[in-house]
C-alpha positions as a Markdown table, in Angstrom:
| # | Residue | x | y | z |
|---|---|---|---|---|
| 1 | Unk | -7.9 | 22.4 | 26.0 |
| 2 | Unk | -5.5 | 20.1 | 27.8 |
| 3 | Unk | -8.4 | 18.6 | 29.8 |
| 4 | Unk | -10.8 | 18.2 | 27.4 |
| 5 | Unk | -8.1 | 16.4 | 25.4 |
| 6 | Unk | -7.3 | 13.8 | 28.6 |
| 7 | Unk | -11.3 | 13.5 | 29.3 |
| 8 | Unk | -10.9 | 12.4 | 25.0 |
| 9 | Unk | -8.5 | 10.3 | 25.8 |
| 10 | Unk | -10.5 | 8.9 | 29.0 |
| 11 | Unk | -13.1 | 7.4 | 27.5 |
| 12 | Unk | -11.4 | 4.7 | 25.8 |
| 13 | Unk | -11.3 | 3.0 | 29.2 |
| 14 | Unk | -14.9 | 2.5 | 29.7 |
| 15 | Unk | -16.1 | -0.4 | 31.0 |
| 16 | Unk | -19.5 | -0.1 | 28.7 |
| 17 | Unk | -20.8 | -4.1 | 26.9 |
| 18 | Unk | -19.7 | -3.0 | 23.5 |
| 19 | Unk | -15.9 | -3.1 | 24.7 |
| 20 | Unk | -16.4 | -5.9 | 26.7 |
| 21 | Unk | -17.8 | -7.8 | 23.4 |
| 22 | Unk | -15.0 | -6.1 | 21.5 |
| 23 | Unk | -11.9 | -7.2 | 23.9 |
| 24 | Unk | -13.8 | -10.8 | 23.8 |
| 25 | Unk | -13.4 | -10.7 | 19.9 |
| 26 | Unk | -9.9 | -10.2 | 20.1 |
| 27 | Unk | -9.4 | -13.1 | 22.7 |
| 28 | Unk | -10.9 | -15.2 | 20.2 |
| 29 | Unk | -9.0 | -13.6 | 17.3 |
| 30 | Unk | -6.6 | -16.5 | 15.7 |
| 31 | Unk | -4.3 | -13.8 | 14.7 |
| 32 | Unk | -4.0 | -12.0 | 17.9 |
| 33 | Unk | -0.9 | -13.3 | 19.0 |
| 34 | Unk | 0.8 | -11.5 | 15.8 |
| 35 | Unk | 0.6 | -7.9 | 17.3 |
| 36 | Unk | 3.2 | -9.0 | 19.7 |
| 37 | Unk | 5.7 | -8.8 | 17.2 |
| 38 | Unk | 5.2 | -4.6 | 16.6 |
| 39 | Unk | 6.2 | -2.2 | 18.1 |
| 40 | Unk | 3.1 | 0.1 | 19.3 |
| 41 | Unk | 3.1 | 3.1 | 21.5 |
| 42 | Unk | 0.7 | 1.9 | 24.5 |
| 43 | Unk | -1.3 | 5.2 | 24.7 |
| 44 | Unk | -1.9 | 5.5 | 20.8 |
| 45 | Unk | -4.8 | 3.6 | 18.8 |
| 46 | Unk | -2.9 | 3.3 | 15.3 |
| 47 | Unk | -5.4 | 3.4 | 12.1 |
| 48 | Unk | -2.8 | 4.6 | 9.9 |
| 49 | Unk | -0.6 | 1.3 | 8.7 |
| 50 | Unk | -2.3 | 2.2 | 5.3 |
| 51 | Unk | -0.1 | 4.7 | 5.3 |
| 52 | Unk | 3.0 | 3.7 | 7.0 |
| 53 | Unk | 2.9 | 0.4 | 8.9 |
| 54 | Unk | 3.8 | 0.0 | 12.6 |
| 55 | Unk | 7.8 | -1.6 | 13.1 |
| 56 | Unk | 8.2 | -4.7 | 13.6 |
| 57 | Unk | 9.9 | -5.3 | 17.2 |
| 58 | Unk | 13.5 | -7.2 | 15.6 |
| 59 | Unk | 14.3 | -4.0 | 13.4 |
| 60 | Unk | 16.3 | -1.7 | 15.9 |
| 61 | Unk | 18.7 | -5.3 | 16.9 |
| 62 | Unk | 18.7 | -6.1 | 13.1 |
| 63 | Unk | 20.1 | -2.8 | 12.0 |
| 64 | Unk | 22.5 | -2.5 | 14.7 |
| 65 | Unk | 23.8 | -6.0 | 13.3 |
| 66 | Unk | 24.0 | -4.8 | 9.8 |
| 67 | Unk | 25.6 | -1.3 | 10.8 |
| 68 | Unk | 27.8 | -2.9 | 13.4 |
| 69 | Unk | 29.0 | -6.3 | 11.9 |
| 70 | Unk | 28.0 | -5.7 | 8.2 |
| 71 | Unk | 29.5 | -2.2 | 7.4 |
| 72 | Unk | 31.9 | -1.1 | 10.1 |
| 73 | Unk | 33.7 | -4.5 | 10.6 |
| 74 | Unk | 32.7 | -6.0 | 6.9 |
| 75 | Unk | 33.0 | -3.1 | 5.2 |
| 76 | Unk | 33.3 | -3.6 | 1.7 |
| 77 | Unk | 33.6 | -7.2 | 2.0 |
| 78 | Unk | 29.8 | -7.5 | 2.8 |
| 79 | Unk | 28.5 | -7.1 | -0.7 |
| 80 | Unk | 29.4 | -10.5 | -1.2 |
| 81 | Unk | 29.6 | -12.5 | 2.0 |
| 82 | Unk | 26.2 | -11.2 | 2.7 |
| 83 | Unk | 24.6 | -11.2 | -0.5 |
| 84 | Unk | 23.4 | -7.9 | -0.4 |
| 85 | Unk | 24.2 | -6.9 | -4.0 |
| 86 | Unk | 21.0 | -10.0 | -4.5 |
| 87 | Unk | 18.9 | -7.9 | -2.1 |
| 88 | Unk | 16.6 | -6.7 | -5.0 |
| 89 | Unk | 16.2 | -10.2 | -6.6 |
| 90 | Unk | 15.5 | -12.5 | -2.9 |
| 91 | Unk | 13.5 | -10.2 | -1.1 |
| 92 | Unk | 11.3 | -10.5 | -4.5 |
| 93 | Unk | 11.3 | -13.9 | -4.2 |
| 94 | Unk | 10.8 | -13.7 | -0.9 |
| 95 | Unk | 7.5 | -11.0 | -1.4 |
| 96 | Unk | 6.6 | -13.1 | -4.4 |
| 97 | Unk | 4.1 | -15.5 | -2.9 |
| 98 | Unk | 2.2 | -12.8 | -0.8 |
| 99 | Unk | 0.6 | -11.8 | -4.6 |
| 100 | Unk | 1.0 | -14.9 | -6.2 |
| 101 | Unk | 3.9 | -14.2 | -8.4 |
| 102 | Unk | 6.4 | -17.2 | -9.0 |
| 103 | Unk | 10.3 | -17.2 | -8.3 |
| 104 | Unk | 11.9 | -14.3 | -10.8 |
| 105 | Unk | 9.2 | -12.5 | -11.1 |
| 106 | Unk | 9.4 | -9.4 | -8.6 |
| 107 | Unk | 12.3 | -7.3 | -8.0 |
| 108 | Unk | 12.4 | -5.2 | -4.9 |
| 109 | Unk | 13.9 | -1.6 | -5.9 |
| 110 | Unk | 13.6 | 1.6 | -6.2 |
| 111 | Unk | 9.8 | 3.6 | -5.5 |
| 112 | Unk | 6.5 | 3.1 | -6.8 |
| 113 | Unk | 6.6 | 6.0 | -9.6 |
| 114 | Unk | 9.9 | 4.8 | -10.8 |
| 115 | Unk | 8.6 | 1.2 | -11.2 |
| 116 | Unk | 5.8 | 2.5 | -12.7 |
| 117 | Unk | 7.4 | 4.5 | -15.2 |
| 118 | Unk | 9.4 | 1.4 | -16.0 |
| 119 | Unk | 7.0 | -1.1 | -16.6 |
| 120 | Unk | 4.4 | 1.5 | -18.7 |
| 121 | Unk | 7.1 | 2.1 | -21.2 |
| 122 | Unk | 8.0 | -1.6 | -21.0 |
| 123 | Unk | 4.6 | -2.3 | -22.1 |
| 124 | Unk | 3.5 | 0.0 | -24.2 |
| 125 | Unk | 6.8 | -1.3 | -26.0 |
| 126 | Unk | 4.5 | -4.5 | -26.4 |
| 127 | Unk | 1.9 | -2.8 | -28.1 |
| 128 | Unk | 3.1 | -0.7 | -30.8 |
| 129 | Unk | 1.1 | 1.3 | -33.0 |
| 130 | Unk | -1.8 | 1.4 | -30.2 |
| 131 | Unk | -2.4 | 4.5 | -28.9 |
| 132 | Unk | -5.0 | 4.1 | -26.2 |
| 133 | Unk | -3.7 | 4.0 | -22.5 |
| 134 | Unk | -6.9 | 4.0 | -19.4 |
| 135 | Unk | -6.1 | 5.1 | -16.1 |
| 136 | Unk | -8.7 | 6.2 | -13.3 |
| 137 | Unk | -9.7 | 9.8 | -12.2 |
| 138 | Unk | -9.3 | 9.2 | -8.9 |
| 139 | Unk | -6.3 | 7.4 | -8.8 |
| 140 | Unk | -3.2 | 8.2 | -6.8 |
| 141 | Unk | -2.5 | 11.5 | -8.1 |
| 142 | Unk | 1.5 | 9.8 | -9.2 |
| 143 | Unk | 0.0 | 6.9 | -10.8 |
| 144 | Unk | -1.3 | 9.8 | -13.2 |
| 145 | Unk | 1.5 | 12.0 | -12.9 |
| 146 | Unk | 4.0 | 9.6 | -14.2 |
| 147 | Unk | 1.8 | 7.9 | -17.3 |
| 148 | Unk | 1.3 | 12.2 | -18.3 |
| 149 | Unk | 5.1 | 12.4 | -18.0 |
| 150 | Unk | 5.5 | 9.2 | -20.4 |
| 151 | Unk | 3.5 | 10.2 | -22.6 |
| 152 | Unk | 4.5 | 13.7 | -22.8 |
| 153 | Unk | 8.3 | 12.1 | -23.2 |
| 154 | Unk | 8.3 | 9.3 | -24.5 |
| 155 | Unk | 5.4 | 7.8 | -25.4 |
| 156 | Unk | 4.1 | 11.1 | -27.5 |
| 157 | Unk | 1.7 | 8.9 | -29.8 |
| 158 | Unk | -0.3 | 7.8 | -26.8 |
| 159 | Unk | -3.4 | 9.7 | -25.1 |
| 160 | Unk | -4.7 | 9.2 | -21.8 |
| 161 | Unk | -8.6 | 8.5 | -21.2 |
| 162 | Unk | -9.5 | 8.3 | -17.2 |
| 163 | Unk | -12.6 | 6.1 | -16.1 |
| 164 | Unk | -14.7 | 6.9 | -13.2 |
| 165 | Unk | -14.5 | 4.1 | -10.1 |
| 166 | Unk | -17.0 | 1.9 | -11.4 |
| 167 | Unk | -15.3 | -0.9 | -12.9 |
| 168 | Unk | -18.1 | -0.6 | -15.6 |
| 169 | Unk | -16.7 | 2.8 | -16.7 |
| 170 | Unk | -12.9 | 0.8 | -17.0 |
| 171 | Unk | -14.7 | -1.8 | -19.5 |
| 172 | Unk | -16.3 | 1.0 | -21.6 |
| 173 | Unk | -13.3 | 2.8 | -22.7 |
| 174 | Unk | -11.4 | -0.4 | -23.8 |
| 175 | Unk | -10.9 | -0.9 | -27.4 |
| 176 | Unk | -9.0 | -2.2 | -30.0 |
| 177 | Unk | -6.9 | 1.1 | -30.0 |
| 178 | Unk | -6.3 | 0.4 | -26.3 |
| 179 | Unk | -2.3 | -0.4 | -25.3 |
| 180 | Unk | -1.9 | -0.2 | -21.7 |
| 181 | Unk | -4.9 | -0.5 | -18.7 |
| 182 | Unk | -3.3 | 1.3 | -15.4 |
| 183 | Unk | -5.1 | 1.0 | -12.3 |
| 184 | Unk | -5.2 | 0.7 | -8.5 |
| 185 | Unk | -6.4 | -2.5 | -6.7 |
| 186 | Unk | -8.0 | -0.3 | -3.5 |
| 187 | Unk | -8.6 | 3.3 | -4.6 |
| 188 | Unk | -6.5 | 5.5 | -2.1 |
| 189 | Unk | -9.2 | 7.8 | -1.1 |
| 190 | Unk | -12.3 | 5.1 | -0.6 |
| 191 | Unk | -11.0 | 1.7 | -0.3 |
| 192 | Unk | -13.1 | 0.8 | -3.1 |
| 193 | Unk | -11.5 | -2.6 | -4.4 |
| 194 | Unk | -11.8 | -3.0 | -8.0 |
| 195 | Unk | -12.0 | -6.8 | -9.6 |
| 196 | Unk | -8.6 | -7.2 | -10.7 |
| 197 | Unk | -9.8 | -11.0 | -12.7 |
| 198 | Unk | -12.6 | -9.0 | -14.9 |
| 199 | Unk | -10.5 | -6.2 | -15.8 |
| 200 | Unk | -7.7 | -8.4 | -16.4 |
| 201 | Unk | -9.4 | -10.2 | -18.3 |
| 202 | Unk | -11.2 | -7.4 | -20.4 |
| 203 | Unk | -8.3 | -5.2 | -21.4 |
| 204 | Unk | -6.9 | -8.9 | -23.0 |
| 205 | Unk | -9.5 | -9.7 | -24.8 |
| 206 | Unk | -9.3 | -6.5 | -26.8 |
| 207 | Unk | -5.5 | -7.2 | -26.8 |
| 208 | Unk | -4.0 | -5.1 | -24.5 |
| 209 | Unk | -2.0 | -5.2 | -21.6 |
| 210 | Unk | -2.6 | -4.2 | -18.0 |
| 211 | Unk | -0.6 | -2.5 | -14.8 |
| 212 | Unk | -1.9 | -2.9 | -11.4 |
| 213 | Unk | -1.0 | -0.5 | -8.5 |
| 214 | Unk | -0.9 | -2.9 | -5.7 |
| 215 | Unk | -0.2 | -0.1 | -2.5 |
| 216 | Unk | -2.9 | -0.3 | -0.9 |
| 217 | Unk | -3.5 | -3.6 | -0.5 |
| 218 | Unk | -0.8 | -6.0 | -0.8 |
| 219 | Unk | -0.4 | -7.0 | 2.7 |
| 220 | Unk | -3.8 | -6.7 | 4.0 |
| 221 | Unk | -6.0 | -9.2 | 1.9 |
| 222 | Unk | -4.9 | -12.1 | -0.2 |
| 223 | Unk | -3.7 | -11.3 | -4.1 |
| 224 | Unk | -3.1 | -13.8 | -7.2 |
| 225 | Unk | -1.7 | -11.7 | -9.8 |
| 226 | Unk | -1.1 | -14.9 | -11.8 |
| 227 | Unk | -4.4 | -16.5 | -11.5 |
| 228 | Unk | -5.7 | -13.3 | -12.8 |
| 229 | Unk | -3.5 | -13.5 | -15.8 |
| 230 | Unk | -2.0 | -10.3 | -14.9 |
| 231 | Unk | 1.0 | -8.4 | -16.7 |
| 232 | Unk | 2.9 | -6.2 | -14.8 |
| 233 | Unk | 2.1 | -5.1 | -11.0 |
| 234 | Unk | 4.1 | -2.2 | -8.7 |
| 235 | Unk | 3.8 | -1.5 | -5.2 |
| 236 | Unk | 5.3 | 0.5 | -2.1 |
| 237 | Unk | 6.2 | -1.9 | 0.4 |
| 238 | Unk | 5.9 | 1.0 | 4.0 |
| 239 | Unk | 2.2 | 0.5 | 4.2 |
| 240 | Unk | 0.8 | -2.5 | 4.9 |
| 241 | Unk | 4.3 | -4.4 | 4.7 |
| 242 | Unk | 5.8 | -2.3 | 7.3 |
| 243 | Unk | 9.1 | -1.5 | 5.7 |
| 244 | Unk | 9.5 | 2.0 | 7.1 |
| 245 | Unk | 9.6 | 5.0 | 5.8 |
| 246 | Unk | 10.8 | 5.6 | 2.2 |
| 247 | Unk | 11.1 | 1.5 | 2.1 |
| 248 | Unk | 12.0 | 0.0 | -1.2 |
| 249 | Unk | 9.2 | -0.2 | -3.4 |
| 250 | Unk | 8.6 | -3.9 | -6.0 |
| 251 | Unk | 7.5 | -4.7 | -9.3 |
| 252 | Unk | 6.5 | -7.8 | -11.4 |
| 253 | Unk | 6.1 | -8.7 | -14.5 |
| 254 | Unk | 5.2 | -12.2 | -15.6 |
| 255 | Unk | 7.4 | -14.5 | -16.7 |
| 256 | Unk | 5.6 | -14.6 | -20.5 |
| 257 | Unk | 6.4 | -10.8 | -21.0 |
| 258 | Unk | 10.3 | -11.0 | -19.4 |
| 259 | Unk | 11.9 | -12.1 | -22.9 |
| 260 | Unk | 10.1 | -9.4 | -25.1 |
| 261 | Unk | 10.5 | -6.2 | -23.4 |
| 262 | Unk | 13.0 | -3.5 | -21.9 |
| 263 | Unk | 13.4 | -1.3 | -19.4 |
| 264 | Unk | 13.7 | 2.3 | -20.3 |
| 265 | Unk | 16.3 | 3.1 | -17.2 |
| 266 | Unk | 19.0 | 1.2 | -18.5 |
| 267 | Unk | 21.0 | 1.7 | -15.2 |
| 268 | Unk | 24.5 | -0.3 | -15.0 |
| 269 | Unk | 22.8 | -3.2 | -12.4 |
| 270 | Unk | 20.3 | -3.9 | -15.1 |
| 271 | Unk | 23.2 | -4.9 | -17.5 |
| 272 | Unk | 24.0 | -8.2 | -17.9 |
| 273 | Unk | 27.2 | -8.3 | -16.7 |
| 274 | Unk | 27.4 | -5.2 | -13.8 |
| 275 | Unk | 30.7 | -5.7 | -13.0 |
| 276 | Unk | 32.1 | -6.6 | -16.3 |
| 277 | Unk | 32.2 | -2.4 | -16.7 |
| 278 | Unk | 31.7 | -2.9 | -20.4 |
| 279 | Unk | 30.7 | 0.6 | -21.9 |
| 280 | Unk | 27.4 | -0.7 | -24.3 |
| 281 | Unk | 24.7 | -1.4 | -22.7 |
| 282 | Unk | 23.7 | -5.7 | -22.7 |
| 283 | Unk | 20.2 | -6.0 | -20.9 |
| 284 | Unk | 20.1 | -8.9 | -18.0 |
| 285 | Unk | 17.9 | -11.7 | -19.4 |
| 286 | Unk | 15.7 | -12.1 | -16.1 |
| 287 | Unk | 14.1 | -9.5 | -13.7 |
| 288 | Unk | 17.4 | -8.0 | -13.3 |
| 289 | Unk | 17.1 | -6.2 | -16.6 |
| 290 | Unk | 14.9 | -3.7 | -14.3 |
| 291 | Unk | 17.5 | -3.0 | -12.2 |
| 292 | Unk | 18.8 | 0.6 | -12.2 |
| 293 | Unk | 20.9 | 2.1 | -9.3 |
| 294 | Unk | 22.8 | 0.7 | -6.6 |
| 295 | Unk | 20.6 | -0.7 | -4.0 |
| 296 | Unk | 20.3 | 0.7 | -0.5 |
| 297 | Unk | 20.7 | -2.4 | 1.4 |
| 298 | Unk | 19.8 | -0.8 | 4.9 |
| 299 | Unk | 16.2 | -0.2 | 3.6 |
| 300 | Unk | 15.6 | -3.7 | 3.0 |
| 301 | Unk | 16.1 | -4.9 | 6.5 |
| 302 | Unk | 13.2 | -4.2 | 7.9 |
| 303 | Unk | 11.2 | -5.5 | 4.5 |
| 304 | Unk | 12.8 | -8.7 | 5.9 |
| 305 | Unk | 11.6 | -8.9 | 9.3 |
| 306 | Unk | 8.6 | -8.0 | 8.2 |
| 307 | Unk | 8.3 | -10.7 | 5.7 |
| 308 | Unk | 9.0 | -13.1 | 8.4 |
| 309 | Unk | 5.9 | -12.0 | 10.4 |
| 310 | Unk | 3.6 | -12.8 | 7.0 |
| 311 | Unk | 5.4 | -15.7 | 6.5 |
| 312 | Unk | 3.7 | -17.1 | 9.7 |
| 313 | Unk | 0.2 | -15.7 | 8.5 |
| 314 | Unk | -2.6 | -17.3 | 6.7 |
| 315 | Unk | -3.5 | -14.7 | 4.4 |
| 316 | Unk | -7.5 | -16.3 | 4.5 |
| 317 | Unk | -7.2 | -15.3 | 8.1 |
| 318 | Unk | -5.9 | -12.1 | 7.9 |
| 319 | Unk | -8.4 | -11.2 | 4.9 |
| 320 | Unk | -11.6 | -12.0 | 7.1 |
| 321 | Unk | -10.1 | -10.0 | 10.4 |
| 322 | Unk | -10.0 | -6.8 | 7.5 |
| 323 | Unk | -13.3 | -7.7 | 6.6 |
| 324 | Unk | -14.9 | -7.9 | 10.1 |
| 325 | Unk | -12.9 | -5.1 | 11.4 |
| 326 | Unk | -13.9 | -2.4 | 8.7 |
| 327 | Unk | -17.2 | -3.7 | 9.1 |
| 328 | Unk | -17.7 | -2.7 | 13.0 |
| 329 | Unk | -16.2 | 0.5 | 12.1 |
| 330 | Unk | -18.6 | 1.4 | 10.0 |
| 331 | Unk | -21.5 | -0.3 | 12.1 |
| 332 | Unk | -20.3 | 2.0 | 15.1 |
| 333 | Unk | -19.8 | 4.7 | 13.0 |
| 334 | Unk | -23.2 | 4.8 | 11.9 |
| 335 | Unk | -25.2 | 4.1 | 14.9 |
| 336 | Unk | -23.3 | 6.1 | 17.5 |
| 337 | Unk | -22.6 | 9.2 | 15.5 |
| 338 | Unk | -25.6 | 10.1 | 13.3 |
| 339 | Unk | -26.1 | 13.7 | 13.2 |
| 340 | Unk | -22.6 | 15.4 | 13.6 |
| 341 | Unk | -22.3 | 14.9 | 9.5 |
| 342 | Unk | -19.8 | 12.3 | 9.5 |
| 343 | Unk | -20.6 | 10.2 | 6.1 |
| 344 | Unk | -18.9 | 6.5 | 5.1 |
| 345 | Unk | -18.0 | 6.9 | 1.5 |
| 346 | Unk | -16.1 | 3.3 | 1.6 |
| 347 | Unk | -18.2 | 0.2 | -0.2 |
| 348 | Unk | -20.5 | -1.5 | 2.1 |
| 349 | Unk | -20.2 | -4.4 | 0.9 |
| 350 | Unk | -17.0 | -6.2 | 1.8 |
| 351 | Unk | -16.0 | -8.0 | -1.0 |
| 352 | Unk | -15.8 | -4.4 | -2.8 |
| 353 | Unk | -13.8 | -2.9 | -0.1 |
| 354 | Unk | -9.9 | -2.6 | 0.8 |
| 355 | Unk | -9.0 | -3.0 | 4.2 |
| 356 | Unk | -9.7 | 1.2 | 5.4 |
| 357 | Unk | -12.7 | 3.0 | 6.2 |
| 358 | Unk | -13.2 | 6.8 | 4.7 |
| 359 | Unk | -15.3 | 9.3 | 6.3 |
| 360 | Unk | -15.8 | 13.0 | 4.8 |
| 361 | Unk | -16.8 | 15.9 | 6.8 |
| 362 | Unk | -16.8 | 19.7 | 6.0 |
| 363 | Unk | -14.0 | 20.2 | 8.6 |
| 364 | Unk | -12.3 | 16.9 | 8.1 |
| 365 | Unk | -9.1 | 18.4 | 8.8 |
| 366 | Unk | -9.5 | 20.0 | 12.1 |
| 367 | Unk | -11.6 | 16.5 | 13.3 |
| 368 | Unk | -8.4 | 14.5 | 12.1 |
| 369 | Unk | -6.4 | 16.6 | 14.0 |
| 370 | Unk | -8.7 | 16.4 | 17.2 |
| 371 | Unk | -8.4 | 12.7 | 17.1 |
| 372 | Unk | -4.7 | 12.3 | 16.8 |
| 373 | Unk | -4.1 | 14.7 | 19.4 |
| 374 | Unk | -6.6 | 12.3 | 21.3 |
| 375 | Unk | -4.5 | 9.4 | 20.8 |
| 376 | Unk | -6.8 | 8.3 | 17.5 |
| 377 | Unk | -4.1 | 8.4 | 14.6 |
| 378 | Unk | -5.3 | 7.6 | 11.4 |
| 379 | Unk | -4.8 | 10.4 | 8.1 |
| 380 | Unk | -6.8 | 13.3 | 6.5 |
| 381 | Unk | -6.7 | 13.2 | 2.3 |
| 382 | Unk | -7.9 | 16.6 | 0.9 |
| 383 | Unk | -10.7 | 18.1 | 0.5 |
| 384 | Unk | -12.0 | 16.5 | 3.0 |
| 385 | Unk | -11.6 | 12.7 | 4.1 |
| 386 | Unk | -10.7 | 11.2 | 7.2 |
| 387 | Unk | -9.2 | 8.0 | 6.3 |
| 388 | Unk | -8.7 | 4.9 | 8.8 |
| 389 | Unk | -6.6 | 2.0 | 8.0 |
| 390 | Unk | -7.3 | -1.5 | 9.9 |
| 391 | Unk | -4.0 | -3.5 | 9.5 |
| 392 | Unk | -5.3 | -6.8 | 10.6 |
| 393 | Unk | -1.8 | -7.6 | 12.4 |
| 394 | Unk | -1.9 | -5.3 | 14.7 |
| 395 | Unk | -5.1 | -3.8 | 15.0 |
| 396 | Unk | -7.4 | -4.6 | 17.7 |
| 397 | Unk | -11.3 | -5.0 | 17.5 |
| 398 | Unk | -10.9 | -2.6 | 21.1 |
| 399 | Unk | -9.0 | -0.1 | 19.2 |
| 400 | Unk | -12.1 | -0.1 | 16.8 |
| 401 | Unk | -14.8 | 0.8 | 19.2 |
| 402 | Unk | -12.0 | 2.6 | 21.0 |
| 403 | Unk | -11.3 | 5.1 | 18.0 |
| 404 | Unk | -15.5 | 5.6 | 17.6 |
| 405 | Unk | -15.7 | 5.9 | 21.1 |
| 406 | Unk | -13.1 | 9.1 | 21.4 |
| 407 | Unk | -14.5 | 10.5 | 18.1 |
| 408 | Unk | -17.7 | 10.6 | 19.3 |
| 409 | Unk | -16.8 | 12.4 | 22.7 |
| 410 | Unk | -14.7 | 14.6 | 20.0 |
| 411 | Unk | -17.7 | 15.3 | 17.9 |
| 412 | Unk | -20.0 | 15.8 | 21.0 |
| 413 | Unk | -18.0 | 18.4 | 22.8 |
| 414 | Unk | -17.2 | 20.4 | 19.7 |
| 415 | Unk | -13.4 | 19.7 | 20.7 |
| 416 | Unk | -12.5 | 19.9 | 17.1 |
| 417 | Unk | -13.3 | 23.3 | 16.5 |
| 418 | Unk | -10.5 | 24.3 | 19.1 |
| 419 | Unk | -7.8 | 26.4 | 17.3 |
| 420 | Unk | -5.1 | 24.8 | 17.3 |
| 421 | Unk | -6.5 | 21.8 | 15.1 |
| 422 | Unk | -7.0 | 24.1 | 12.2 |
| 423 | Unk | -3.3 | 24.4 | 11.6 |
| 424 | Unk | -2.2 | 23.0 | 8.0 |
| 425 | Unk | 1.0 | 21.0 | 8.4 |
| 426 | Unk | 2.8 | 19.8 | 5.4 |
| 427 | Unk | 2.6 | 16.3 | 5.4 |
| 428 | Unk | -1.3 | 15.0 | 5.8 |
């Protein structure tokens, strides 16, 4: 199998007119010069930053600092002379422009689910007496998990209707019973994008509030969550933003709503007055108030280095590379491997689609596996999608044909069905 994996991997360099026009794209590509600042193994062709986004080169040299200077020399003393008790509250400000938030209105902390837990109950706390909350049946399977859990705990009055991924089918469940709209901007398994204005706009005019998941695509095309009128937002901050693994997750809630709710986690850095150790609880009057544990200031390093890399980005720019990359995916995908029962489930159209292409095949897994073993590394989501994420950073319009290019030599060969690629692993 070993040489049929190298003759995979061999094809990537051929010197055919469709990766010549592809490596002329990229010399042309305003945004090129941005990929410098990962760090990418040469051999691979990464698809996955929809998952978990490449590192950013200054990582390794800034956690050194912070381990060498900021906790074995400052010890203790660093809370203060570096700020890091803040962490949560200026990286948010920090994040807050990239989805048109203002100043006070994100807090970096803790994970997605936990923010999400935090902000439903806040909201439904807004609505009492409603009843009605809408989520999506093929949303992330947590998103789901935690508004059941909620309900099943705390808010016990509620029920749960799911829509289907038309954003029609969203619209026709509001109603004046309606509390709380929960949905993702790019569904997970598709990279369908849903129109975060209408739907905003719809669940108000019944009265009723709305949570977007932002997860899969803050980072990779531009977001206004207050031009959109938008409540409350959460987010992981390790795909597209290239925290790292486990990085600290964000939420927002605009600045209207900040006076007249709570947070259910009344956690002692969401009091007031933290260090004033008083034993009844006094809520924080700003963002703060959704504060819960100690943060873990180590995480947030690399949130920062990344940040500096978007700070340097025009968000217009990096929005049509998404668009033009997922489109060639899918144009390639379609002309070069008809017949070996690959279909594109993503939109076609761009302005309905994230920045990741979905395929789905029969034996998705053991082709996903093929491919990463081939140098191809994207994800599989079950029962049977091959996803591929184009982080417009990093990712080259040659790494495009590239990835096409070995799967087809994959599909061609039958390489896939070798048995070693059938092997279920625990994380997909």
């Amino acid at each position: 199998m070993h040489a049929e994996v190298e003759a995979a991997r061999a094809v990537r360099l051929a010197a055919t007119p469709d990766r010549m026009a592809a490596i002329e794209r990229d010399r042309q590509d305003p945004l090129a010069g941005l990929r410098d600042h990962f760090a990418l193994p040469p051999d691979d062709i990464y698809l996955d930053g929809n998952s978990l986004g490449a590192m950013p080169r200054t990582v390794p040299a800034t956690l050194a600092e912070a381990l060498e200077d900021g906790w074995a020399k400052g010890l203790i003393r660093s809370w203060n002379e570096r700020d890091w008790h803040m962490l949560p509250v200026i990286v948010g400000d920090r994040l807050a422009p990239l989805m048109g938030a203002a100043s006070g209105e994100v807090l970096v902390s803790d994970s997605t689910s936990v923010n999400l837990f935090k902000v439903f109950c806040a909201a439904m706390g807004l609505r009492p007496g409603r009843t009605g909350v809408i989520s999506e049946r093929n949303n992330f399977p947590t998103d789901i998990h935690i508004l059941q859990g909620a309900i099943a705990n705390v808010h016990r009055h509620a029920h749960l209707a799911l829509a289907g991924d038309d954003d029609a089918s969203v619209e026709a469940l509001i109603n004046g019973d309606t509390a709380v709209v929960c949905l993702s901007h790019v569904n997970y398994r598709t990279g369908q994008l849903r129109d975060m204005a209408r739907l905003t706009r719809a669940a108000h005019a019944a009265g009723a509030l709305v949570i977007w998941d932002l997860c899969h695509s803050l980072g990779a095309l531009p977001v206004d969550l207050n031009g959109a009128g938008v409540d409350f937002a959460v987010g992981c901050t390790y795909k597209y933003l290239n925290s790292g693994p486990g990085g600290p997750a964000w939420l927002f809630v605009a600045a209207r709503h900040l006076d007249g709710i709570e947070s259910p986690l009344t956690g002692w850095q969401g009091h007031a007055a933290p260090f004033a150790f008083e034993i009844d609880y006094r809520p924080a009057a700003t963002i703060e108030k959704f504060r819960c544990g100690t943060p873990p200031v180590l995480s947030y390093l690399p949130l920062i280095e990344s940040l500096k890399i978007f700070e340097a980005a025009d968000m217009s720019l990096v929005r049509a590379k998404s668009v033009a990359l997922t489109s060639l995916f899918i144009s390639l995908v379609e002309t070069r491997l008809a017949g070996h029962g690959l279909a594109v489930i993503s939109p076609r159209d761009p302005d309905g689609r994230g920045s990741q292409v979905a395929l789905t095949h029969a034996k998705g897994w053991e082709i996903m596996q093929a491919l990463i073993a081939c140098g191809v590394i994207g994800d599989f989501r079950a029962p049977d999608i091959l996803r591929f994420g184009f982080t417009p950073l990093y990712t080259r319009f040659e790494d495009v044909w590239a990835a096409v290019a070995v799967l087809e030599r994959i599909m061609a060969t039958g390489l896939w069905q070798a048995p070693a690629f059938a092997e279920r692993k625990r994380v997909t």
